[in-house]
Short mmCIF file of the C-alpha atoms (twelve columns), coordinates in Angstrom:
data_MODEL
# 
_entry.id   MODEL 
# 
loop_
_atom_site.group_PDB 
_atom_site.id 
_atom_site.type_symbol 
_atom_site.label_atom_id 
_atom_site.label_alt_id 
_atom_site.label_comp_id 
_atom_site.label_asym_id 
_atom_site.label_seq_id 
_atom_site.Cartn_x 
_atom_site.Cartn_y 
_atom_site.Cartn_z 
_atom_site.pdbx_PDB_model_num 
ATOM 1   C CA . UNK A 1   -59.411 -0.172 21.018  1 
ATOM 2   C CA . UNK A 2   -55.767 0.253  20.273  1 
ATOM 3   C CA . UNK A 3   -56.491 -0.826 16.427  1 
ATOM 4   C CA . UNK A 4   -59.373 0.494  16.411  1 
ATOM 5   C CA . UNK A 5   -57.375 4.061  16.738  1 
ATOM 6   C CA . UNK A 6   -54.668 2.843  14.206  1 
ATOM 7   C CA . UNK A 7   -57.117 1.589  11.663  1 
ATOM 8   C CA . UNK A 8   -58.906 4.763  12.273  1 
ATOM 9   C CA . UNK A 9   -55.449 6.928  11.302  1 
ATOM 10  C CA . UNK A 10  -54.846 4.658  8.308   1 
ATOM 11  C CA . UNK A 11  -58.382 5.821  6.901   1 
ATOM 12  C CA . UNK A 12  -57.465 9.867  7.585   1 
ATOM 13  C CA . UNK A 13  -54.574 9.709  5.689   1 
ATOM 14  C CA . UNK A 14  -55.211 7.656  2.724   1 
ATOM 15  C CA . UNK A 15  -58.496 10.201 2.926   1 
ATOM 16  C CA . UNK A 16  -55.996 13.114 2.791   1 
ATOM 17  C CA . UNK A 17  -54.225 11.289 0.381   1 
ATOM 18  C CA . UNK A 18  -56.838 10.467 -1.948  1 
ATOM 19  C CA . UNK A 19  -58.539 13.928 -1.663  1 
ATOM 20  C CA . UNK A 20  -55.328 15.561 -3.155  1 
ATOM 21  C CA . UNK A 21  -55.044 13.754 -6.255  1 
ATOM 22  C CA . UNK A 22  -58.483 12.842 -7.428  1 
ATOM 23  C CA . UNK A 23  -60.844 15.538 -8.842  1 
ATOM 24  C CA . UNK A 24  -64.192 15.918 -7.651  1 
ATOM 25  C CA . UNK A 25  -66.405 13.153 -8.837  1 
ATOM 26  C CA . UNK A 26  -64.269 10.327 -8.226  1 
ATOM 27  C CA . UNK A 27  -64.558 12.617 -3.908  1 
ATOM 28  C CA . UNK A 28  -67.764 11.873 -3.957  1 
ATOM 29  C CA . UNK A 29  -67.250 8.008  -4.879  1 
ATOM 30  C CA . UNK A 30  -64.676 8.209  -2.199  1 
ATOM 31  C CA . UNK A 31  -66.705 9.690  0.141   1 
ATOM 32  C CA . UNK A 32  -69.584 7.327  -0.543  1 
ATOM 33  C CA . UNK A 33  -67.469 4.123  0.524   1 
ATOM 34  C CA . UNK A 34  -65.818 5.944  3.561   1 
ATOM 35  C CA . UNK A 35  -69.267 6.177  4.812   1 
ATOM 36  C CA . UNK A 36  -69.888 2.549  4.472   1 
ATOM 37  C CA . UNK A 37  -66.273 2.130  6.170   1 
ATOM 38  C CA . UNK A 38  -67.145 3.821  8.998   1 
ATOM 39  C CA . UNK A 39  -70.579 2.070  9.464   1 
ATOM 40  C CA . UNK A 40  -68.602 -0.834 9.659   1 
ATOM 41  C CA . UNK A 41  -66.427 -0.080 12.228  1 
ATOM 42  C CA . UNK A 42  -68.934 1.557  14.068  1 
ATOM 43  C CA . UNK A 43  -70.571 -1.621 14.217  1 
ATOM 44  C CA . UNK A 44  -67.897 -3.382 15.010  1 
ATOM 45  C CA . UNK A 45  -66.375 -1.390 17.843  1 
ATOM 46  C CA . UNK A 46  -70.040 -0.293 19.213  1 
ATOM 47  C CA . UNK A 47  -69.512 3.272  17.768  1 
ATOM 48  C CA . UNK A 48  -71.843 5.003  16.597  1 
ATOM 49  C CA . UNK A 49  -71.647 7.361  12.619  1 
ATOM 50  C CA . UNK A 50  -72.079 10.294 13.787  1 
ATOM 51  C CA . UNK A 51  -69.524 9.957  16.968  1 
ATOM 52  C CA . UNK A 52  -66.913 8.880  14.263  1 
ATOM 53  C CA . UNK A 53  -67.752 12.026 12.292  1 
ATOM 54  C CA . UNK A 54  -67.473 14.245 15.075  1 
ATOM 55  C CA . UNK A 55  -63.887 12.811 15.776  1 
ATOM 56  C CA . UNK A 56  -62.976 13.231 11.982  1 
ATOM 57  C CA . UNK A 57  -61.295 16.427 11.772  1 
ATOM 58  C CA . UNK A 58  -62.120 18.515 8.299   1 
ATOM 59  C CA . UNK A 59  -59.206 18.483 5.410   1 
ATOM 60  C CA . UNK A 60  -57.763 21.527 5.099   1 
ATOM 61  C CA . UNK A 61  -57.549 22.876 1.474   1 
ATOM 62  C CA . UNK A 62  -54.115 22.663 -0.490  1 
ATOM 63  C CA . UNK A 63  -52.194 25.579 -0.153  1 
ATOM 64  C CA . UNK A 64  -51.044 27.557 -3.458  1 
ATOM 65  C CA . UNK A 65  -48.886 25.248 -5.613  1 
ATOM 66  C CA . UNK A 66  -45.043 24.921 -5.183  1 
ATOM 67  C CA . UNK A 67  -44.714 27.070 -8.754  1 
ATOM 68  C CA . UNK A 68  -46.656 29.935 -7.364  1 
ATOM 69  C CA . UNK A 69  -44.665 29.603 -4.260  1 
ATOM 70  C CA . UNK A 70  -42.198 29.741 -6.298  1 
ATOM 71  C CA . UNK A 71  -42.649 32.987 -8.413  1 
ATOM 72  C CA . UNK A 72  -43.891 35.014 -5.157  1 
ATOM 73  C CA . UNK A 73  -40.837 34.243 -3.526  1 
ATOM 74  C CA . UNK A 74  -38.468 35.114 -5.983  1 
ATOM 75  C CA . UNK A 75  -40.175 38.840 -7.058  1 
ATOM 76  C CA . UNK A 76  -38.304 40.461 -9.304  1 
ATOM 77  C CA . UNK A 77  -34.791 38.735 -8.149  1 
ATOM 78  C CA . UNK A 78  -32.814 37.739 -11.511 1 
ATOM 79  C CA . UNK A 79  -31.543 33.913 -11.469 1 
ATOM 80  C CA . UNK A 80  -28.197 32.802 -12.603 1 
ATOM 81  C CA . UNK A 81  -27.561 29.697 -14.743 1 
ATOM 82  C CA . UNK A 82  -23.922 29.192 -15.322 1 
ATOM 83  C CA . UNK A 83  -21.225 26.636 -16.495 1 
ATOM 84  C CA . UNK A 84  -19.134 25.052 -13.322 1 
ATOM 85  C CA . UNK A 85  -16.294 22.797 -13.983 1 
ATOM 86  C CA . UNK A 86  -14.204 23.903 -11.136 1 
ATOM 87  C CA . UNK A 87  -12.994 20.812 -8.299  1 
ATOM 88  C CA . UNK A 88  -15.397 18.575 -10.366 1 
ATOM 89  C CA . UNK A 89  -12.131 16.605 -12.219 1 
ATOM 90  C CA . UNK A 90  -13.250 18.094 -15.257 1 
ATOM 91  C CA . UNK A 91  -16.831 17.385 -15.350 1 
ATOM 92  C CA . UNK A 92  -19.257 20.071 -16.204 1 
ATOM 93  C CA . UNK A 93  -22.613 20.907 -14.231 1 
ATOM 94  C CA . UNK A 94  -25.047 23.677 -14.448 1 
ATOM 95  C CA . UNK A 95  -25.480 25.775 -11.111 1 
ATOM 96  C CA . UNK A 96  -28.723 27.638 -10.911 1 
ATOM 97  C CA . UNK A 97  -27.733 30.568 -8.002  1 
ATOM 98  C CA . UNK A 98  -29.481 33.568 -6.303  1 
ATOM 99  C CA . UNK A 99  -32.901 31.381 -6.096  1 
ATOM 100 C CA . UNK A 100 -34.971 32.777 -2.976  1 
ATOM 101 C CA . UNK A 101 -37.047 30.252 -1.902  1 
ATOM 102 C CA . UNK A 102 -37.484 27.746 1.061   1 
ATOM 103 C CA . UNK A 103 -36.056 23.939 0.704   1 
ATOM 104 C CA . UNK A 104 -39.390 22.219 0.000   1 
ATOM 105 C CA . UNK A 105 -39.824 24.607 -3.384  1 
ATOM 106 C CA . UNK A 106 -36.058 24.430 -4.028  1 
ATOM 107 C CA . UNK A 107 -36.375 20.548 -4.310  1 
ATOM 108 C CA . UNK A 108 -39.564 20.613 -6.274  1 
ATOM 109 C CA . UNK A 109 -38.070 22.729 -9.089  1 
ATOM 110 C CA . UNK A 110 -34.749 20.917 -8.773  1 
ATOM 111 C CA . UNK A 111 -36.953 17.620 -9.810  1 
ATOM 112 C CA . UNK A 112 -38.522 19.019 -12.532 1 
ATOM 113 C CA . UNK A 113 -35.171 20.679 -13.949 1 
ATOM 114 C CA . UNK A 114 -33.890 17.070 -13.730 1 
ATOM 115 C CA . UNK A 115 -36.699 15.340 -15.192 1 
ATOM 116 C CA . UNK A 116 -36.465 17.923 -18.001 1 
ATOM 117 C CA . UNK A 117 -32.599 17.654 -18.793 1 
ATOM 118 C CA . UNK A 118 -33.013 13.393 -17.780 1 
ATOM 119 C CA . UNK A 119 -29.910 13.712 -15.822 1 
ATOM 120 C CA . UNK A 120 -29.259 14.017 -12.028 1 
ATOM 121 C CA . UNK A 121 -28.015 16.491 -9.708  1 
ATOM 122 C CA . UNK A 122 -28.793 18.343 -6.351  1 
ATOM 123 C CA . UNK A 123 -30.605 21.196 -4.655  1 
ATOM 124 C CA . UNK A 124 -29.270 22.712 -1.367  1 
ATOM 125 C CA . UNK A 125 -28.403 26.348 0.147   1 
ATOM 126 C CA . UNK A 126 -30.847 28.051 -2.803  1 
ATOM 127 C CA . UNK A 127 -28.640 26.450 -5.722  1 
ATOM 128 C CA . UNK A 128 -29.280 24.151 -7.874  1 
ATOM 129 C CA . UNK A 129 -26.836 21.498 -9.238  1 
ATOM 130 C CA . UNK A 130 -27.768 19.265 -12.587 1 
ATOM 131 C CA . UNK A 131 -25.181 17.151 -14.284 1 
ATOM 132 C CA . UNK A 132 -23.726 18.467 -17.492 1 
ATOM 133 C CA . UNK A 133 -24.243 21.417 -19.797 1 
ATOM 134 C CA . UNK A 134 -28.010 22.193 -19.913 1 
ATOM 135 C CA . UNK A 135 -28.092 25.758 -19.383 1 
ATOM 136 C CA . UNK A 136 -30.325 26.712 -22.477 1 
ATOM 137 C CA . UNK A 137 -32.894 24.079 -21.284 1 
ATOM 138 C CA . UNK A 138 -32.669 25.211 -17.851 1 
ATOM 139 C CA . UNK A 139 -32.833 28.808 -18.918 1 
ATOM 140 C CA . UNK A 140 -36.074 27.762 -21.225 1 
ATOM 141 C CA . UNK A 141 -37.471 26.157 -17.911 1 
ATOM 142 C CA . UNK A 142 -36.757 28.972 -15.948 1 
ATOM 143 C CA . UNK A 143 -38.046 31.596 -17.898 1 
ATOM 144 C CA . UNK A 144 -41.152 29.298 -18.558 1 
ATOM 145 C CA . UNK A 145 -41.879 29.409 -15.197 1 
ATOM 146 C CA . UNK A 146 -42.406 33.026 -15.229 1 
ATOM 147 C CA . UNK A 147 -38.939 33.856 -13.501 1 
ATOM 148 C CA . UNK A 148 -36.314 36.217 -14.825 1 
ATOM 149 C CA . UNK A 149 -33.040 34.040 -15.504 1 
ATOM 150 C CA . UNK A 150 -29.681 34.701 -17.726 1 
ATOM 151 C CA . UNK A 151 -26.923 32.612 -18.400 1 
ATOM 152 C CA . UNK A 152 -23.621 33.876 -16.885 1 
# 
C-alpha cells in the first residue's frame, strides 16, 4: 500500500504540474487519461473511482503572475539602475536598487533581466546584480514592465 500512496503522489503533482502549463483543451485530454489511470489502480489495489476522487484534493488556481506581483509591490517607489565598478577589480555591473518586493519575484525579474542582456549576475537583499554595462536595456525592461526606473 506503501506504493500505492507514492504512485498516488507522483500522479498529484505531475497533475499540478501539467494543469499549469497546458491550456484548456489539452486539461480535458489530461483529465480524460487520469481517469483511466485511476481505474487502473483502483483495480489493482481493490479501490474503488470514486474513493480515489474523494481523496484527490482540488487544484487551487494560480495566483496573480510574478509581474503583477511585481508592479503591486513596488507602487509608486522609483527604481535605480546605476553603473558599479567599485571592489569589482575593475569590472563593471549594473545594480538595480530600491526594488520592494519578496525573494521569489526578485529572482524572477532578475532571470528575465539576464536572459534579456544574455549575461549573468545575481539577485539578493532587493538588488539586482547583472554583469556589465546594460543599464539602457535594463532601464527599457524596467520601464516595460510598467515600473518607474532612472539611471543614476
Amino acid at each position: 500500500m506503501i506504493y500505492f500512496n507514492k504512485l498516488k503522489l507522483k500522479i498529484l503533482v505531475s497533475r499540478k504540474f501539467v494543469i499549469n502549463f497546458v491550456n484548456s483543451q489539452r486539461e480535458t485530454e489530461y483529465n480524460r487519461i487520469m481517469e483511466d489511470w485511476r481505474e487502473k489502480l483502483g483495480a489493482a489495489f481493490g479501490a474503488e473511482l470514486e474513493q480515489l476522487k474523494a481523496e484527490t484534493p482540488e487544484v487551487e488556481a494560480e495566483p496573480a503572475s510574478w509581474a503583477d506581483n511585481l508592479k503591486a509591490q513596488q507602487g509608486k517607489q522609483m527604481v535605480n539602475v546605476m553603473l558599479d565598478k567599485r571592489n569589482r577589480n575593475g569590472k563593471k555591473v549594473t545594480l538595480v536598487t530600491d526594488l520592494l518586493c519578496d525573494d521569489d519575484t526578485l529572482k524572477e525579474l532578475a532571470r528575465e533581466l539576464k536572459a534579456q542582456c544574455g549575461v549573468g549576475g545575481s539577485a539578493r537583499g532587493g538588488e539586482i546584480l547583472i554583469q556589465g554595462d546594460f543599464r539602457d536595456k535594463v532601464l527599457a525592461q524596467l520601464k516595460a514592465r510598467g515600473l518607474k526606473a532612472r539611471i543614476i
